[in-house]
C-alpha positions in Angstrom: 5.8 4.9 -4.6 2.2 3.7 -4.4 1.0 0.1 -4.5 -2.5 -0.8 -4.5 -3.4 -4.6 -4.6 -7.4 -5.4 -5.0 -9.3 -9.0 -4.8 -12.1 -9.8 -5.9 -13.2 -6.3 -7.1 -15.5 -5.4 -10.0 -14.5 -4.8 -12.8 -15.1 -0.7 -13.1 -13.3 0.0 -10.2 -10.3 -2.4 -11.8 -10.9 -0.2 -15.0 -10.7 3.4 -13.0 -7.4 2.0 -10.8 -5.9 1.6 -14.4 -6.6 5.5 -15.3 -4.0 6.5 -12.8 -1.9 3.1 -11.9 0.1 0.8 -13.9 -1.6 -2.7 -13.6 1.3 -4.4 -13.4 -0.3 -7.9 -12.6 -3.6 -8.7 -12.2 -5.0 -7.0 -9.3 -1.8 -5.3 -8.7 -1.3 -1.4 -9.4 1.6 0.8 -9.2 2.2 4.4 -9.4 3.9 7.6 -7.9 1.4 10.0 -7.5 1.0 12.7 -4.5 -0.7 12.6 -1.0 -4.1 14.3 -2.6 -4.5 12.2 -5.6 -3.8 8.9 -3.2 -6.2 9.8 -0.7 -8.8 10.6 -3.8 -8.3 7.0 -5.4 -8.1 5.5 -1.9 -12.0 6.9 -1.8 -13.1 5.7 -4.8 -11.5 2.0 -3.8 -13.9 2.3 -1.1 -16.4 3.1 -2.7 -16.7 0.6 -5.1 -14.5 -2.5 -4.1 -18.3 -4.3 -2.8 -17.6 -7.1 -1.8 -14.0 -7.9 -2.8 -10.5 -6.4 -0.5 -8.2 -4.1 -0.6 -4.7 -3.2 0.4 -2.6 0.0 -0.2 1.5 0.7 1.0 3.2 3.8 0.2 6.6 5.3 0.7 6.6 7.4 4.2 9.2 9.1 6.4 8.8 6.6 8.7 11.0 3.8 10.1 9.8 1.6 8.1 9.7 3.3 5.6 6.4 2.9 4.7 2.8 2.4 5.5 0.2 0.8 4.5 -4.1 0.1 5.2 -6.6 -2.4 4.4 -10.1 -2.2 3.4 -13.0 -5.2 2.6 -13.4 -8.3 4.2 -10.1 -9.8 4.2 -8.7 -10.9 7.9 -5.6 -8.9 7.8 -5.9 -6.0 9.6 -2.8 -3.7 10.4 -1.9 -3.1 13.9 0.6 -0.5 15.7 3.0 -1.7 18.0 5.6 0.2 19.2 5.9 2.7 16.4 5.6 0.2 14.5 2.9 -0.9 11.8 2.1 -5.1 11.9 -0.6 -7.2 10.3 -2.8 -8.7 13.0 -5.1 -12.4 11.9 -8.5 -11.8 13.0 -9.8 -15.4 13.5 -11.8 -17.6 11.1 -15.4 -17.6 11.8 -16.8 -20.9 13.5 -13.4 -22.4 13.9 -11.4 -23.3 17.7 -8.5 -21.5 18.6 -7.5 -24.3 20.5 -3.5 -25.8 19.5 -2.7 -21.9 19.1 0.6 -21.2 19.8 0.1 -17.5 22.0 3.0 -15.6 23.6 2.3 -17.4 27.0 2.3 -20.9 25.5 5.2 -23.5 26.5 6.6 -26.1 23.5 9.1 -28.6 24.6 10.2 -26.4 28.0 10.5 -23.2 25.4 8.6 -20.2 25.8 7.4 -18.6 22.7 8.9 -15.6 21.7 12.2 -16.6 23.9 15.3 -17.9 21.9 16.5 -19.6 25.5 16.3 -23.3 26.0 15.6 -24.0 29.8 17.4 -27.2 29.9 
């Protein structure tokens, strides 16, 4: 199974994701197609998404099950950890990180991350 989701993208590459994909909503393509052919429309996503984003996730023997990359300007951006694919924020341009909750912060006696009261 391949999913491709794209924002913002022009038109001809929406047109050229729907000669292989199922545009099952807008933006939102679908499809079971093999590692080559992936890879090939992968290329041509970044090649012509401009300005706009891009995500794919596909169906891997992995422990997730599968995996997934990102591609434009969008501020997810998929991290390993552990074996283990995440999406990492980057942060927003020109605004303070301060009142961020980080994995050394205390609220109310409680570290984060910790299910543990210290009463």
């Amino acid at each position: 199974m391949l999913v491709i989701v794209v924002e913002a993208a022009p038109p001809r590459l929406r047109g050229r994701l729907a000669v292989w994909l199922l545009e099952v909503h807008a933006g939102v393509y679908v499809g079971d197609l093999s590692v080559k052919v992936r890879e090939m429309i992968w290329r041509q996503v970044a090649a012509g998404i401009e300005e706009g984003s891009a995500v794919m996730a596909w169906s891997t023997n992995t422990e997730q099950g599968y995996d997934f990359t990102t591609l434009g300007t969008d501020r997810r951006v998929p991290v390993e950890f552990d074996g283990v694919k995440l999406v990492s924020f980057l942060p927003v341009a020109g605004v303070s990180s301060d009142g961020v909750i980080t994995g050394e912060s205390k609220v109310n006696n409680i570290e984060c991350g910790s299910f543990d009261s210290q009463e």
